[in-house]
N, C-alpha and C positions, 0 to 999 in steps of 0.2 A: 842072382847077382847081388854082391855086396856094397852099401853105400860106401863111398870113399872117405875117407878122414878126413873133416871139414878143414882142416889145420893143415893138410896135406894140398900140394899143387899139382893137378893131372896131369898127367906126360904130356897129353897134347899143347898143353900152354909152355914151351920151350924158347924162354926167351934169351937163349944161350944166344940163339940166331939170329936175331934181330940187333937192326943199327941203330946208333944214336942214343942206345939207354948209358945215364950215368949212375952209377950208385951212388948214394947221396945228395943228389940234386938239388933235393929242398932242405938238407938236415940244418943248416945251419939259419934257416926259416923258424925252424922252431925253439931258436933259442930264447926264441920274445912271446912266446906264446905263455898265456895268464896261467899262471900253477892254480889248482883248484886246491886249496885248503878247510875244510871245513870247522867251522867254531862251534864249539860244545852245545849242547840243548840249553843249559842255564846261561848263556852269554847272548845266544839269539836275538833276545830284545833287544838288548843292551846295541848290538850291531847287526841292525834289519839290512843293509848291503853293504858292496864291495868299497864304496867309498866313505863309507865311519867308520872299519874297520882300518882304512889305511892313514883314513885321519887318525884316529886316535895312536898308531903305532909309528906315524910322524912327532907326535907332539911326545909319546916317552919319549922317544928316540934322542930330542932335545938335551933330555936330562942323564942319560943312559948309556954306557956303551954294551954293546951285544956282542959276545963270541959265537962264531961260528957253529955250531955244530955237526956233527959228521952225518947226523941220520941216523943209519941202519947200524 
């Protein structure tokens, strides 16, 4: 017998059938959930947690404007 593809959902779990599922339920849950960012090795000291890094990106911010950028 061959294992099944972990990424894969077994027949038997058929949740066509079942009542009450909404898709999206909680999506809009996660739109407040904390992005994980990570700060380079050479900056680490400089911002040991999450709140001197947002200090310090409130107080440019003061003097700054930011364009958006697209990411990917």
């Amino acid at each position: 017998m061959v294992d099944p593809d972990p990424g894969e959902m077994l027949p038997e779990y058929d949740f066509s059938q079942m009542k009450g599922l909404v898709r999206g339920k909680y999506a809009s849950k996660t739109k407040n959930r904390p992005r994980m960012i990570r700060i380079a090795d050479d900056l680490s000291d400089a911002f040991p947690d999450d709140e001197a890094v947002n200090a310090a990106l409130r107080d440019y911010l003061q003097g700054h404007t930011v364009k958006a950028h697209s990411g990917k």
